[in-house]
C-alpha positions in Angstrom: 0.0 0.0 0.0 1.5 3.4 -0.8 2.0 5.6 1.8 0.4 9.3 2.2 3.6 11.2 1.0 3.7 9.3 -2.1 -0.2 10.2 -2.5 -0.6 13.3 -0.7 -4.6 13.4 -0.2 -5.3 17.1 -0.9 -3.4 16.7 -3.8 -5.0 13.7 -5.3 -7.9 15.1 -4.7 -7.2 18.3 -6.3 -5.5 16.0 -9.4 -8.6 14.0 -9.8 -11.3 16.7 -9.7 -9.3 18.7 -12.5 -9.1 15.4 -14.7 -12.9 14.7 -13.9 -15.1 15.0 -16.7 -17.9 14.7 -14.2 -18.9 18.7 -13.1 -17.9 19.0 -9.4 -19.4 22.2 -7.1 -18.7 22.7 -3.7 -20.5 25.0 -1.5 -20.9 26.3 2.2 -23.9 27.3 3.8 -25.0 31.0 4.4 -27.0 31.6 7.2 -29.4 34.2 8.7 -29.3 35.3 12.2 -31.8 32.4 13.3 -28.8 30.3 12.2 -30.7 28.5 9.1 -29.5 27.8 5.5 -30.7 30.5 3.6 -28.6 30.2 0.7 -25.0 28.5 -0.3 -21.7 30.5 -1.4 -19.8 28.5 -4.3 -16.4 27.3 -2.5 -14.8 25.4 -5.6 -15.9 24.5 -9.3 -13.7 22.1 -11.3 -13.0 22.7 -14.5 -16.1 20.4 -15.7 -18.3 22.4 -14.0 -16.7 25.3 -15.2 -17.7 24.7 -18.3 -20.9 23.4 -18.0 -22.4 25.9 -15.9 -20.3 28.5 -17.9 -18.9 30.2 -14.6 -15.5 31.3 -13.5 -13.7 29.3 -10.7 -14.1 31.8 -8.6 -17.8 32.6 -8.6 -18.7 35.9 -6.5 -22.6 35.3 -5.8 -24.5 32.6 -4.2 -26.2 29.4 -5.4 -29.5 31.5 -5.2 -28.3 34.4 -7.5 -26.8 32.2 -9.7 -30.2 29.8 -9.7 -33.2 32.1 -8.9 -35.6 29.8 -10.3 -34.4 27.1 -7.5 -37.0 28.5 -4.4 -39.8 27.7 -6.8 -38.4 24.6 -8.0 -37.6 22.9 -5.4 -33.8 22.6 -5.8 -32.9 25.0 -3.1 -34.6 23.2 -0.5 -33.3 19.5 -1.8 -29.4 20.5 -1.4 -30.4 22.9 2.3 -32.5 19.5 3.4 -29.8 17.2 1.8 -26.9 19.5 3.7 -28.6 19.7 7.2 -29.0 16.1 6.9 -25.3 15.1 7.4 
């Protein structure tokens, strides 16, 4: 088994989600003063996702701003439920 300085985790993670052809977007959770999810900040894109979603890698706006349609849709409330879940 190879040890973690050969593989360096962050690394091979960082090496695998810019080879990925899959779209990767990771977010953290903005909340209100009641401490609830009201909306997600975009933390990383990968290059697939990039691309697909046709952002920048380092978006400025939130998941709402970005998606406005996603209250009425449902989406929102899938990834806040889906996140609070653990």
């Amino acid at each position: 088994m190879p040890s973690p300085d050969t593989f360096p985790p962050q690394e091979l993670l960082e090496a695998l989600a810019d080879i990925s052809l899959t779209g990767v977007v990771l977010y953290t959770p903005v909340y209100n003063s009641a401490k609830e999810v009201v909306d997600f900040a975009f933390a990383f894109l990968n290059p697939a996702a990039q691309r697909m979603l046709g952002l920048p890698a380092n978006v400025a706006h939130t998941y709402q701003q970005q998606f406005p349609d996603t209250l009425g849709n449902g989406a929102f409330a899938f990834h806040r439920d889906t996140f609070l879940s653990g």
